[in-house]
N, C-alpha and C positions, 0 to 999 in steps of 0.2 A: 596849668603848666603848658600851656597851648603854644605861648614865646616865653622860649626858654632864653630867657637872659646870662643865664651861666652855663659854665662849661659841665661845674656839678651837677647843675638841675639835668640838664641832656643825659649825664653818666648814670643819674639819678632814675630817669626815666626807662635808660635801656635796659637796667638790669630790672624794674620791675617788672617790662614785657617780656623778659626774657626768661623771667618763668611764669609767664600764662599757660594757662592749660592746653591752648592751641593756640593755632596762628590767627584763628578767627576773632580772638578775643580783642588784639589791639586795630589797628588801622598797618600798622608794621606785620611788613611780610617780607622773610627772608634768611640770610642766614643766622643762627641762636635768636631767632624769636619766637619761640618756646621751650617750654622745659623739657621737655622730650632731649632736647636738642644742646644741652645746654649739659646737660647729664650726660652725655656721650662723649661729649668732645669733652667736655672736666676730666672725666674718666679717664680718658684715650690718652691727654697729655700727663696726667698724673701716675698714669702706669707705665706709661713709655718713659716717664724721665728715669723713674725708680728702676726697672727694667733695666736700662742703660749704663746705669752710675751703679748698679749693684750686682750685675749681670744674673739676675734670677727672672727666666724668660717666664716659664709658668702661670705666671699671672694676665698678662699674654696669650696665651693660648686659652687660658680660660675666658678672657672674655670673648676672643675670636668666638670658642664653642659655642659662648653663649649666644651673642649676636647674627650666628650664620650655621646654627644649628641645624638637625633636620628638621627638629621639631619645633616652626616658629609661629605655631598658635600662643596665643597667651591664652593662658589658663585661669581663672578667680586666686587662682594660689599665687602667682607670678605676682611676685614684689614690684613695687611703682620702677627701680631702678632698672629690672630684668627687663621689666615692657620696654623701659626707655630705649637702651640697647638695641633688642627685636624691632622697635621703630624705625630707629636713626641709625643704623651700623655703617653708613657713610661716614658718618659725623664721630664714630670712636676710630674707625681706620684714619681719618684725618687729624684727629685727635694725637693720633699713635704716633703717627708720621716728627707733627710740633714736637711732639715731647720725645721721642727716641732719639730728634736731633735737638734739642734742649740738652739731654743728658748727655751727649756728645760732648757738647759745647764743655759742660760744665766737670766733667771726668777727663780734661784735658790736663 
């Protein structure tokens, strides 16, 4: 897939970098070119819309705590999703932002 003759194959390609384990894995570096990253900001937009359109903030604050806790060692115990968070908490604040103003939009 080296020439990407369609627009699919391109679509195609960026979502399978996009959840590489790291940024090391593809020749693509940058913004969701990895899963880490890609897991934060889904998150961020998807609780921000709900959040908005449903006005139940709490979910919100939990992953803020999560992401910006005091305690941001990851642990053997810490689920793939928690680490992601603790990684990327730019990328769910960004995340948060799209989707609070998505559900704006859409609770008009």
């Amino acid at each position: 897939m080296a020439d990407d003759p369609t627009v699919l194959s391109k679509l195609v390609r960026v979502i399978r970098q996009a959840g590489a384990p790291s940024e090391d894995s593809y020749e693509r570096d940058g913004f969701l070119s990895h899963h880490a990253e890609t897991h934060a900001a889904g998150l961020g937009i998807g609780v921000g819309m709900i959040a908005m359109t449903t006005d139940e903030w709490r979910y919100v604050s939990a992953l803020l705590a999560i992401a910006f806790g005091a305690n941001r060692e990851l642990s053997p115990s810490s689920d793939r999703i928690t680490g992601d968070l603790k990684a990327e908490p730019h990328y769910l604040v960004g995340g948060l932002a799209v989707g609070l103003l998505l559900g704006a939009l859409i609770s008009r």
